[in-house]
N, CA, C and O of each residue as an XYZ file, in Angstrom:
464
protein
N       3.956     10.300      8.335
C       3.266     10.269      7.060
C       4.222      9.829      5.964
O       5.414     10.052      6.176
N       3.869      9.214      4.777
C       4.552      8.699      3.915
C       4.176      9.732      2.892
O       3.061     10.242      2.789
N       5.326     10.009      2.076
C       5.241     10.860      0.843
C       6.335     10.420     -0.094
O       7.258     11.179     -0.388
N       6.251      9.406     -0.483
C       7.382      8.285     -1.873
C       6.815      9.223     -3.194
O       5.689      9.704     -3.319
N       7.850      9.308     -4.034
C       7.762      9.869     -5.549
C       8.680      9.131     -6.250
O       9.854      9.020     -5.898
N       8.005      8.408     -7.631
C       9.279      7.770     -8.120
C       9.093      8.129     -9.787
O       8.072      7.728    -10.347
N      10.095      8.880    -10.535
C       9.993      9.067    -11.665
C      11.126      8.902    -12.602
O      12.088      9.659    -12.731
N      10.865      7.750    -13.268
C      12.006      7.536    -14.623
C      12.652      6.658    -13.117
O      13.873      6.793    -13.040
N      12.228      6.072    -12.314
C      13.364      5.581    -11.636
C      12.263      4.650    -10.743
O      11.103      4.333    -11.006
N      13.279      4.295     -9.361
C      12.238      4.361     -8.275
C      13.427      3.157     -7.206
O      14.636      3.326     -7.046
N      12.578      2.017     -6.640
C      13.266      1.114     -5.843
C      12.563      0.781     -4.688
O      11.343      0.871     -4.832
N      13.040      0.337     -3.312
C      12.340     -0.455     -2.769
C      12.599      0.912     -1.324
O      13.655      1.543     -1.298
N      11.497      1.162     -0.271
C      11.372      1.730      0.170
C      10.702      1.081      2.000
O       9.592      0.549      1.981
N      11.177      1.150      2.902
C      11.027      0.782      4.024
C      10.836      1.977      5.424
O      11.542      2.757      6.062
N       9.298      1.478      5.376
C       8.880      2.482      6.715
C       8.879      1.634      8.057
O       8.410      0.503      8.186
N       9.512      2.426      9.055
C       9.241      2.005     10.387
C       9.023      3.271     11.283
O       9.746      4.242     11.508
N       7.734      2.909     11.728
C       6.995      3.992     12.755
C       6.283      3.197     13.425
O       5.954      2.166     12.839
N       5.829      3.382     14.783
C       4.774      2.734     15.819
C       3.559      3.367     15.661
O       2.644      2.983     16.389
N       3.263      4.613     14.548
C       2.441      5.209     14.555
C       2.669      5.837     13.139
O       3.491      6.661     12.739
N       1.403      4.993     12.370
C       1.942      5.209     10.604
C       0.355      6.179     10.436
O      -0.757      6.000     10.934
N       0.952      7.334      9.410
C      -1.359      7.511      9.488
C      -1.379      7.684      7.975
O      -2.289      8.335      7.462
N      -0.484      7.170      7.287
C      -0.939      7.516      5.607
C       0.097      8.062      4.949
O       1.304      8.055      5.188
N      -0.663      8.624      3.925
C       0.144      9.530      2.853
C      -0.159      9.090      1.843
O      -1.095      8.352      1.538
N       0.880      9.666      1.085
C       1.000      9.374     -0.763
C       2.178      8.873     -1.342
O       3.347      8.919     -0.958
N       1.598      8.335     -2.440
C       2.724      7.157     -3.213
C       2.678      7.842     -4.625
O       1.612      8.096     -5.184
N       3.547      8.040     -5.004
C       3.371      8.294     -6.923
C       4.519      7.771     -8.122
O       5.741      7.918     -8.144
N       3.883      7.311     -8.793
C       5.457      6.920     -9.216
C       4.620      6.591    -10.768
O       3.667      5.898    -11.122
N       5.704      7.633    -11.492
C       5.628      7.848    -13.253
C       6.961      7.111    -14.118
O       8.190      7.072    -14.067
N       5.934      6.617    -14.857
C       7.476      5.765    -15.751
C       8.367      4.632    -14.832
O       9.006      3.758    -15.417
N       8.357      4.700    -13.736
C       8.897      4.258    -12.740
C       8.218      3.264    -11.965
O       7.117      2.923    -12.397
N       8.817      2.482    -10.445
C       8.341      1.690     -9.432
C       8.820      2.256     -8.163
O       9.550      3.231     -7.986
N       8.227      1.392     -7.239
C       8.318      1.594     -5.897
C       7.709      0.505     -5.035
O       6.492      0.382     -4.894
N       8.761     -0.409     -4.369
C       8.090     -0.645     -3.061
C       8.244     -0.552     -2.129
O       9.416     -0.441     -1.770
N       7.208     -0.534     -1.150
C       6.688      0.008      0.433
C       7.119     -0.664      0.931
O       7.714     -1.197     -0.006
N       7.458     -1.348      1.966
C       7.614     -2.191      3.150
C       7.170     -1.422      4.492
O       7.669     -0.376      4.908
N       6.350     -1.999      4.956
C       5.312     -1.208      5.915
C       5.464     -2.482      7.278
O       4.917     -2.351      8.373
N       5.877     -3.052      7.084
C       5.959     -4.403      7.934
C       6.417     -4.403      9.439
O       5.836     -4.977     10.361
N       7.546     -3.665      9.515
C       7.710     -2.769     10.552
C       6.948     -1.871     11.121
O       7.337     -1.299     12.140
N       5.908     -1.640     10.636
C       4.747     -0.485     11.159
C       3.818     -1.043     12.088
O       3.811     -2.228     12.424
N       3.100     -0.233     12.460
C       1.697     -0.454     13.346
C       1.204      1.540     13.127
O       1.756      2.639     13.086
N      -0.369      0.832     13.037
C      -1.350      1.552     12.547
C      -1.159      2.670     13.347
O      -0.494      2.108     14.217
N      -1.256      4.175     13.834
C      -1.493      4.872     14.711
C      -2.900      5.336     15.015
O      -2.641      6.441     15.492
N      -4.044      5.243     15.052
C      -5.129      4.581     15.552
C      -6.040      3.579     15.161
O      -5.763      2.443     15.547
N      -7.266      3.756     14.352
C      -7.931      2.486     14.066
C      -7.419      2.248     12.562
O      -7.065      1.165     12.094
N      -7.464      3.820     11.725
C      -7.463      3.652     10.302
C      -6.432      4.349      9.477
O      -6.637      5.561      9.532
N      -5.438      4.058      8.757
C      -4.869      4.732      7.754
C      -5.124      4.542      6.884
O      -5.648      3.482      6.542
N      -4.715      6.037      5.715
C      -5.371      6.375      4.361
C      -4.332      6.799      3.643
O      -3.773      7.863      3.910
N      -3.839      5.776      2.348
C      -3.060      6.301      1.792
C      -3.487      6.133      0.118
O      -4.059      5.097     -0.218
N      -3.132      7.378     -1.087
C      -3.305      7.569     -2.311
C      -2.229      7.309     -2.612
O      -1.138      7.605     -2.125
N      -2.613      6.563     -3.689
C      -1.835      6.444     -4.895
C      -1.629      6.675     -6.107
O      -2.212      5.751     -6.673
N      -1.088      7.438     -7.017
C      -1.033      7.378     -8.194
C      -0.032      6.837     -9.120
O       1.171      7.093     -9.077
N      -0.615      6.075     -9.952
C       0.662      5.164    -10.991
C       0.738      5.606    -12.402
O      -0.260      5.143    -12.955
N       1.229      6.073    -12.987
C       1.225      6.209    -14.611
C       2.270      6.016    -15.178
O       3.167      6.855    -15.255
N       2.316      4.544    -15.798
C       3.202      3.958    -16.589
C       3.959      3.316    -15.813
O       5.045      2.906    -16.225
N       3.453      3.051    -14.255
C       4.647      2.443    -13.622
C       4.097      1.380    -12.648
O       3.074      0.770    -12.961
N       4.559      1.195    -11.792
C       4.276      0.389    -10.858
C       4.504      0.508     -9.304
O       5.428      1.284     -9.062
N       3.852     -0.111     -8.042
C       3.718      0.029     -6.921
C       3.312     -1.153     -5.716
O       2.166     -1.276     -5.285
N       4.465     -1.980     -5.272
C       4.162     -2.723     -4.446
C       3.682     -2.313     -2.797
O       4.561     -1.655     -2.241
N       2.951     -2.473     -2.276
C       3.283     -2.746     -0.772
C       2.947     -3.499     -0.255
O       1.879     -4.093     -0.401
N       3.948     -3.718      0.655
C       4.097     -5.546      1.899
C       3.523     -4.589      2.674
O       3.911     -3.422      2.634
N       2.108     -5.180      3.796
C       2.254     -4.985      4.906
C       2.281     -6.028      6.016
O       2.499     -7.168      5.605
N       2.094     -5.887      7.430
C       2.200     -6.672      8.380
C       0.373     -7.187      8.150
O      -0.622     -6.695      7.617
N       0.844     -8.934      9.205
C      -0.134     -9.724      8.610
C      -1.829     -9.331      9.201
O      -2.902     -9.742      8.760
N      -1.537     -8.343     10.402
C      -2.755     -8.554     11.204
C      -3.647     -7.109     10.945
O      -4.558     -6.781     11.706
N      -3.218     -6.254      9.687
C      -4.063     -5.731      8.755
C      -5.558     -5.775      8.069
O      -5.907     -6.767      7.429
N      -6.294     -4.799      8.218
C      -7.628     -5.265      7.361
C      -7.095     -4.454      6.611
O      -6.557     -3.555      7.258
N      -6.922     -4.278      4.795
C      -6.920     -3.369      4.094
C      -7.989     -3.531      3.049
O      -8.318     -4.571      2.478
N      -8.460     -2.353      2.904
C      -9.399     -1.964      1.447
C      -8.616     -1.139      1.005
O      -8.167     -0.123      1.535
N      -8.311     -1.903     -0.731
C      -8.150     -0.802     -1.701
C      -9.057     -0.468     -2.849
O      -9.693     -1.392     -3.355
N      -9.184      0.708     -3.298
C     -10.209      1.590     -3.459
C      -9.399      2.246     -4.607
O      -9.218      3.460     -4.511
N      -8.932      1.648     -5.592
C      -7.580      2.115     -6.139
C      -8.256      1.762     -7.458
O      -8.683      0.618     -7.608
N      -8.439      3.085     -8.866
C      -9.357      2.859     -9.983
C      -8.199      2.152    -10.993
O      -7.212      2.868    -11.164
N      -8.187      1.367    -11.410
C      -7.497      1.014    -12.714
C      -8.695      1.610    -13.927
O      -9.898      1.628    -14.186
N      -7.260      2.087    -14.442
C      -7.471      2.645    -15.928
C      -6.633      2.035    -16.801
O      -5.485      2.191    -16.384
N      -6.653      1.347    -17.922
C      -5.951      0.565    -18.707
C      -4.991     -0.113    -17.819
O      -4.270     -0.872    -18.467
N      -4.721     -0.100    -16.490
C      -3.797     -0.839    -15.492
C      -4.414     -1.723    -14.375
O      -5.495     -2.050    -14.865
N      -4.363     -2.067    -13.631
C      -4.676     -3.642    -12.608
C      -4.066     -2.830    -11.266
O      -3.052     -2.144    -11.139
N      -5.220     -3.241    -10.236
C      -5.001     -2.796     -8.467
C      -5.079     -4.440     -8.034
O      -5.796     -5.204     -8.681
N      -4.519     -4.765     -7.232
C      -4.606     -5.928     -6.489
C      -4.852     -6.017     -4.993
O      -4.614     -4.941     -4.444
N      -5.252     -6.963     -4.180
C      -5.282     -7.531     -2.758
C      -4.799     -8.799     -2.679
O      -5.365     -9.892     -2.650
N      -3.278     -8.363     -2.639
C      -3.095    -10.421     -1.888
C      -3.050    -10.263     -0.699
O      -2.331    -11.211     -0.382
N      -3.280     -9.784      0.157
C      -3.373     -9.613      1.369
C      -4.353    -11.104      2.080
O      -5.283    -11.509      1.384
N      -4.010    -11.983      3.733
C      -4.883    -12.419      3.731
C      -5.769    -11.263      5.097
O      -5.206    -10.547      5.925
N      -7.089    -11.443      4.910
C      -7.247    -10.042      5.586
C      -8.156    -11.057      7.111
O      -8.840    -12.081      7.132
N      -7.688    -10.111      8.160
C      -8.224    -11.085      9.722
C      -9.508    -11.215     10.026
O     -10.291    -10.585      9.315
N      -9.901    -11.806     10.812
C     -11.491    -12.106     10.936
C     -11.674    -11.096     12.263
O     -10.978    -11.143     13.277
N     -12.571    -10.348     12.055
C     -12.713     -9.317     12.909
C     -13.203     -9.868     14.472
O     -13.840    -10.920     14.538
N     -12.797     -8.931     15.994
C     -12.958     -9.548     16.549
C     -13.345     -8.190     18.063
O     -12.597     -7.298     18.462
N     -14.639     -8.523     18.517
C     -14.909     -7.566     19.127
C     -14.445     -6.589     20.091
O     -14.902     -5.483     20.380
N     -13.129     -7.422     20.666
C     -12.306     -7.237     21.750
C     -11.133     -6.801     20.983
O     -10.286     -6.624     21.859
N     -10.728     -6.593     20.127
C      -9.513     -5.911     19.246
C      -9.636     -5.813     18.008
O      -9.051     -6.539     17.204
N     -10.413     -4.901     17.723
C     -10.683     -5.051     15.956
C      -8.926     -4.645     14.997
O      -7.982     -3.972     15.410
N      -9.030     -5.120     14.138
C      -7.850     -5.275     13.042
C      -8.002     -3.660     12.671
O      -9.031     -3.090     12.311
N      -6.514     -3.018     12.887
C      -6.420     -1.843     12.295
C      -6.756     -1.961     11.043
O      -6.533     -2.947     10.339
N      -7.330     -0.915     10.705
C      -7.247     -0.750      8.943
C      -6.300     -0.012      7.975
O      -5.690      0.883      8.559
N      -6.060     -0.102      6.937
C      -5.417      0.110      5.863
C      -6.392      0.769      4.622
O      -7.075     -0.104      4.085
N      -6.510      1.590      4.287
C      -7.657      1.991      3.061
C      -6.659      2.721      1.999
O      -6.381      3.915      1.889
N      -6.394      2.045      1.553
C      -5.544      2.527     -0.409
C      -6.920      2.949     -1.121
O      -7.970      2.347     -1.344
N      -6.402      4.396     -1.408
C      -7.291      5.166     -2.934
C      -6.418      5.856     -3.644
O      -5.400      6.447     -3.282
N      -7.079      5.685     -5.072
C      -6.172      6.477     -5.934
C      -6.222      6.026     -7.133
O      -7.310      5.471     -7.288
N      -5.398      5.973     -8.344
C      -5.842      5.811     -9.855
C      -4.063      4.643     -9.925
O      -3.010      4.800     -9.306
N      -4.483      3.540    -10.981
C      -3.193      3.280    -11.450
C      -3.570      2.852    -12.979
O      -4.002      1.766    -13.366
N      -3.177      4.438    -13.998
C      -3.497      4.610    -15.390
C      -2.292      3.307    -15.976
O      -1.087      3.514    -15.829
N      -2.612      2.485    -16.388
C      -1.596      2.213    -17.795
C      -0.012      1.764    -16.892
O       1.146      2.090    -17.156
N      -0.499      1.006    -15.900
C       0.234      0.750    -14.726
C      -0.192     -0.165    -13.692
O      -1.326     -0.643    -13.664
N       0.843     -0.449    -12.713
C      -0.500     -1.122    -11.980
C       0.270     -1.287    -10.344
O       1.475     -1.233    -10.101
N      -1.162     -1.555     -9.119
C      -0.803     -1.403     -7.869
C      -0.924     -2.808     -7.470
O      -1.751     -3.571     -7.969
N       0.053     -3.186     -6.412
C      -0.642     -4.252     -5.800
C      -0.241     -4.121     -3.622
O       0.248     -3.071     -3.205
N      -0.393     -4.698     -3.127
C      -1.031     -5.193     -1.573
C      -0.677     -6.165     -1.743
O      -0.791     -6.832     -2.771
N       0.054     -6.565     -0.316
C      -0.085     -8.192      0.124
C       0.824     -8.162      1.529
O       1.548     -7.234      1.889
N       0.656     -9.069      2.029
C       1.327     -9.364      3.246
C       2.879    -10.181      3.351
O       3.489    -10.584      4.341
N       3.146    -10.220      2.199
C       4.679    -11.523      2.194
C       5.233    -10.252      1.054
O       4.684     -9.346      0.427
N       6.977    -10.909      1.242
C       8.005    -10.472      0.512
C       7.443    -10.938     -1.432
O       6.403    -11.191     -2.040
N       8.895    -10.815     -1.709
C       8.480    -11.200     -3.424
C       7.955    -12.666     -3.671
O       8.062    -13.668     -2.963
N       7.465    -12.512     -4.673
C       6.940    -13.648     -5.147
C       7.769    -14.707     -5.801
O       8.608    -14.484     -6.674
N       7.482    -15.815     -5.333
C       7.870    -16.893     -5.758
C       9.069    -17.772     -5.036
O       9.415    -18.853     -5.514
């Protein structure tokens, strides 16, 4: 399980498990990013919350991900750059489901390193 806290601070954060099932992200005044890339789902679905206030929250995951985020902006922005797989009867795409609030802050998802 993941349990990241980042306050007045934060930095870049890297999970590796063969069997990831969630958790929580929070980070005040502060950032944080995930690197999940190294992971694989531990059964069909993981569920992880987030909360942001005043700060910010990346996570990379690996490409063969379905994720929904479910993540409320309040005066702040949730994103999906993720590209997400075409489902397939014989191996459906683990899932990923982000919920949670990012007040006056903001979350984002995607499948690649930094931008640009």
């Amino acid at each position: 399980y993941l349990n990241e806290s980042a306050l007045f601070g934060g930095g870049p954060r890297r999970i590796v498990t063969p069997a990831f099932k969630g958790g929580h992200v929070t980070a005040v005044l502060g950032g944080l990013e995930i690197d999940l890339r190294d992971s694989s789902i531990g059964g069909d679905k993981a569920v992880v919350d987030v909360f942001v206030l005043w700060g910010g929250v990346d996570m990379i995951v690996p490409e063969g991900w379905n994720v929904a985020v479910k993540v409320l902006p309040i005066f702040g922005g949730a994103g999906d750059e993720t590209s997400h797989p075409l489902p397939t009867a014989e191996s459906p795409a683990p899932q990923l489901v982000i919920t949670g609030y990012a007040v006056f802050g903001g979350f984002e998802v995607r499948n690649h390193g930094k931008k640009g």
